[in-house]
N, C-alpha and C positions, 0 to 999 in steps of 0.2 A: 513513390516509384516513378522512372521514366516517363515521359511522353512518347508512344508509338506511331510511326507514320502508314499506313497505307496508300501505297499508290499503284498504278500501272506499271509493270514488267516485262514489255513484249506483250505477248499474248495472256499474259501471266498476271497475278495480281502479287506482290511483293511488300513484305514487314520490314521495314527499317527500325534499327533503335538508333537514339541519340549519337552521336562519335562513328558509328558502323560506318564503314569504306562501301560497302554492300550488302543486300539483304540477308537478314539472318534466315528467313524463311519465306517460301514462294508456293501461292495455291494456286488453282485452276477457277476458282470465282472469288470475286468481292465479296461475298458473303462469307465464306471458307474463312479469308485474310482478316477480316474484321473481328469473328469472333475468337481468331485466335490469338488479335491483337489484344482485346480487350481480357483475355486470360493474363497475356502477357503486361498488361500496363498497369493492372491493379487497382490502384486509386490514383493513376496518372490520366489522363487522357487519350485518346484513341484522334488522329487527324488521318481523314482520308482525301488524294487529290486525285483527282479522275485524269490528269495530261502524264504523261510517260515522260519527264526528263531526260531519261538517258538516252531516248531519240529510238529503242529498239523496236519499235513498233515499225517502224519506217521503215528500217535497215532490212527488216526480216522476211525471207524469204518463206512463206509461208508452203511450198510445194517443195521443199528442200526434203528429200530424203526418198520421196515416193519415185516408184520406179519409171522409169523412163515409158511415155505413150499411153501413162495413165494419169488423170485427174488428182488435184492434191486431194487428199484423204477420200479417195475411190478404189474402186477392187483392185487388188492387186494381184490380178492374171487367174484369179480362179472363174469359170465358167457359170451361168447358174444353174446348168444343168450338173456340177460337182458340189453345191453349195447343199447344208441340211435341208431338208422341207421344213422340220421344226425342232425348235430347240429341246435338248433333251437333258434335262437335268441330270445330274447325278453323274454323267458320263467326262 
């Protein structure tokens, strides 16, 4: 089988195979990326690089998307006087 790469993707961790333009598959941890690299590579090898080539780390705007006069990944305009007191399963 193939040799599999794991490396950085932005904030992302990203599976490349051999010849790919781009990854084939992108998790939320190194740990995620590896073992489903090593699914994927069989009796190939598993290379993971911890620097980001594609430079998106840098580029990335990491408070992109939250709303205007709030903190990147902070409340978004709910009071905590309207917030649960405690989480309620089932609902």
């Amino acid at each position: 089988m193939p040799d599999i790469t794991v490396q950085r993707h932005g904030d992302r961790w990203a599976i490349l195979e051999p010849g790919a333009e781009s990854p084939t598959k992108e998790f939320e941890t190194r740990d995620a990326a590896e073992q489903a690299a090593r699914a994927m590579a069989a009796d190939g090898e598993v290379h993971v690089r911890e620097d980001d080539p594609t430079g998106l780390a840098d580029a990335q705007d990491h408070g992109a998307g939250a709303p205007e006069g709030t903190p990147a990944g902070g409340p978004t305009g709910v009071s905590g006087r309207e917030r649960a007191r405690i989480n309620q399963a089932g609902l």
